[in-house]
Structures are given as structure tokens and as C-alpha cells.
C-alpha angles and dihedrals in degrees: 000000000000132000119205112203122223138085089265088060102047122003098224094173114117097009113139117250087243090060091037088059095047094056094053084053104053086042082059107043089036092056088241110180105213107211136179123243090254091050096051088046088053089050086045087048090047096041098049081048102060098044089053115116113201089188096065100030113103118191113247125272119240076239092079094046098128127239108236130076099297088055091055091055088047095053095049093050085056084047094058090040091061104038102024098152092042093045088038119022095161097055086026102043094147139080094265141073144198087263094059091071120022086056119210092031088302097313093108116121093200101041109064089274125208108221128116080007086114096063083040093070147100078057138145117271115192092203080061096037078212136096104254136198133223096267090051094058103040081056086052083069092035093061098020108041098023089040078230144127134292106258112228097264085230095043110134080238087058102060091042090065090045087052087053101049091039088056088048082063107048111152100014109126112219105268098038102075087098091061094070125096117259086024088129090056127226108028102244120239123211107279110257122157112255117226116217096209091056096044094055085056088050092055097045086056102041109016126028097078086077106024091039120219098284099049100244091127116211130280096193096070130086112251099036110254098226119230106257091203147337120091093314108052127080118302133244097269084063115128082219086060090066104082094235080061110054098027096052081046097052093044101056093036121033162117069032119252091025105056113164096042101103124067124254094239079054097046092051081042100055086029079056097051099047105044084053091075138095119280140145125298123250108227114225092013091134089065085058105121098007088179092065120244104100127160120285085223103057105115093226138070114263137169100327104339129091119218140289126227091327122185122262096232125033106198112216116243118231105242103019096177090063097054091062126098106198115214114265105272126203113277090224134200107322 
């Protein structure tokens, strides 16, 4: 037997000493832990944590979404998620969306999926060298991978994407988000070395009749065929522009509809020849791990590394001051 202490558990108030007395008894004689409300909400928390399956949890279907204002929220953050250049042109400006890339409206195992990411964060994120937020991170996608702006973090849009994501993780305890499968993002392939001539010969063959020969992708379709370079794909501080990335990406997921056909040596190859075009630059990207330790792969200098496979031509972003997240800073004295 617990006690939670606070007026909204027992109304004290008017009790006699006498009956006061004999409560604090019983509680005694009866091993009574006496909690706070924080405390009981941590065991809950625990408890509910370490009774979670992953193997048996499913995301849940649009289907589910409620009918009531949260679910309004919830349906226009999947809005946003699916049509993000055509819901937010000034922070989307290119020829991709969230969707391009977070497949199945982020369930997805193979394709960096978003569910249970909403009980992994605030976490720390070595790139930053800084514990991040959610809103942090989903701006992360919005100035890196969309080559866009940084959304205001209380923006109407904003919440509307948390709502979403939150929704993606119903009935994942915090601390559980690790458990699921594709938590770790994008499943790793054996490292080869990818070669961009080959790779060009790769994309004629499997890709270009829907990202056409220049790269520009192809609005028509449904879904929408994102840009794979050229000023409106995803910029250089992308995670899909290191070579495990892309090519991991491209070899459990296309040519859409028919992953797993190409060969591992074909997937770092194509990944090679297309993150070695031209594409917009990243601001701030040379303060990325400034602790050191970044990916032999990232096709930009850091903190004593040079670059890997960069692209010959960086293409300047219209308003770069609006494609940074600063790290979180300390509030201070007010």
C-alpha cells in the first residue's frame, strides 16, 4: 500500500489530532512507503517499462487517429509530414518531404522509422555534442535533409508534428523507445567502398525514370519522386549524403516497390554517385562533432578529419541564418 502525498490524494484538512495520529500509525505498522507524486509517476514509468514487449507492439493505423481536437492536431502533423513543401514552402522549399524519406508515414523498419522516436528524445546527440529535444531534432530534418528553415519550435505547424510523432509511439513507455526494431536507424550493410562510375551506370539503369537524369525527381508522381540533388534536394549535412546511409537506404528500399534487388556492392555505388553532386551547403556544418569522433564517411571537414567523397560544387542557401539550430543554451539568472 502506497500513500501519495499531496492535497489532491487525502483532504487533511480539518482531521482531529487523535485521527491524525491514528493514520500515521497504521501507515507505520502497516510498512506504508510514503511517495511523492513525481516519484509514483517514475516507478509507474519503470514498471510499465519493463513489462513492454517490442516484439509484439504495432504502431498504430491512421485509422485510429481520434476524433476529437488532439486528433486534429495528429492528422495535420501527418499532413505536414506528407506534403511538407506544398503545407510549408518557406521552411520546405525543396523537391522532398518528410515522407521521402521516413516511408509508411515513418513505420517503416528499413527506412529510419519514427516510431517510439518521441519517448527517445531529449537525448544526447554526438553531431551536436549537445542534449537535444524533439523540436530540435525534427528541425534537424527540416535544415539538413529538406535544405530548409528552422520552424519556430511554438509554431501551430510544430506541435502538430509532435502530436503526430507522439501518436506514432502510443504505448511505448519512456525508456523503451530503444527496444523497437529500426531504433538504431538506418540497418547497417557490410562497408565496401562505393565507385561513382559505376554508380552512374547503376542509376541510368534503375533510377532515372523517376528521378530523371538530372536529379530533379518528379513532382507528378504519387508519391512524390524527391529531387537527389541540385538546389532542391537534401543538403550536404544530410545523414543520406555519407555512403552507409544512402546506400543502406537505397538497398532495403528501391527502386520502390522492389528493395533488396540490387546488390550491396550496386546500392554504395549509386549511393557514391549521387552524393557526389552538387547540392546545397549545410551552414554550421564544421562545428558538427565538436568532440571529435565523426563518421569516416561525412562528406565535409570536422573536427580533425578532412572529407569524404565531397561534392565538387556546394550550392549557397538563400537565408543561412535561418537553416542553423543552435545548441540549447542556459536560461540564466532572470
Amino acid at each position: 500500500m502506497r500513500l501519495i502525498v499531496g492535497l489532491s490524494a487525502y483532504r487533511l484538512v480539518g482531521l482531529s489530532a487523535r485521527t491524525l495520529g491514528v493514520l500515521a500509525a497504521a501507515l507505520i505498522i502497516g510498512g506504508c512507503r510514503v511517495e511523492t507524486p513525481e516519484q509514483h509517476a517514475t516507478q509507474a514509468g519503470r514498471a510499465a517499462g519493463a513489462s513492454f514487449d517490442a516484439t509484439k507492439w504495432r504502431a498504430p493505423a491512421d485509422s485510429a487517429i481520434p476524433d476529437d481536437s488532439l486528433g486534429a492536431s495528429i492528422r495535420r502533423g501527418l499532413a505536414l509530414f506528407t506534403y511538407t513543401t506544398d503545407s510549408l514552402p518557406g521552411y520546405a522549399p525543396g523537391e522532398i518531404t518528410c515522407s521521402n524519406c521516413h516511408l509508411n508515414g515513418g513505420r517503416n523498419v528499413e527506412s529510419a522509422p519514427l516510431t517510439g522516436a518521441f519517448v527517445r528524445y531529449p537525448r544526447y546527440l554526438e553531431r551536436s555534442g549537445a542534449v537535444v529535444g524533439i523540436a530540435d531534432r525534427i528541425n534537424y530534418c527540416f535544415t539538413r535533409s529538406l535544405a530548409g528553415n528552422r520552424l519556430p519550435d511554438t509554431s501551430r505547424e510544430m506541435q502538430d508534428m509532435i502530436a503526430y510523432l507522439a501518436w506514432l509511439s502510443t504505448g511505448v513507455p519512456v525508456g523503451a523507445g530503444e527496444s523497437l526494431p529500426g531504433a538504431e536507424g538506418l540497418p547497417p550493410l557490410p562497408q565496401l567502398t562505393g565507385n561513382r562510375e559505376d554508380g552512374a551506370a547503376v542509376y541510368a539503369k534503375y533510377c532515372v525514370a523517376c528521378h530523371q537524369a538530372d536529379g530533379s525527381g518528379t513532382r507528378a508522381l504519387h508519391p512524390r519522386v524527391p529531387a537527389l540533388w541540385g538546389p532542391k534536394s537534401f543538403s550536404v549535412g544530410a545523414s543520406m549524403t555519407r555512403a552507409s546511409k544512402g546506400a543502406s537506404f537505397i538497398w532495403h528500399n528501391m527502386p520502390l516497390g522492389a528493395g533488396k534487388s540490387l546488390t550491396h556492392q550496386q546500392a554504395y555505388d549509386v549511393a557514391a554517385y549521387i552524393a557526389h553532386q552538387p547540392r546545397p551547403d549545410s551552414p554550421g556544418k564544421t562545428n558538427d562533432w565538436p568532440n571529435g569522433g565523426a563518421p569516416r564517411d561525412v562528406p565535409y571537414a570536422t573536427a580533425g578529419r578532412e572529407a569524404s567523397n565531397p561534392p565538387p560544387r556546394l550550392l549557397r542557401r538563400a537565408t543561412p541564418e535561418r537553416a542553423l539550430v543552435p545548441a540549447p543554451r542556459k536560461a540564466g539568472r532572470s
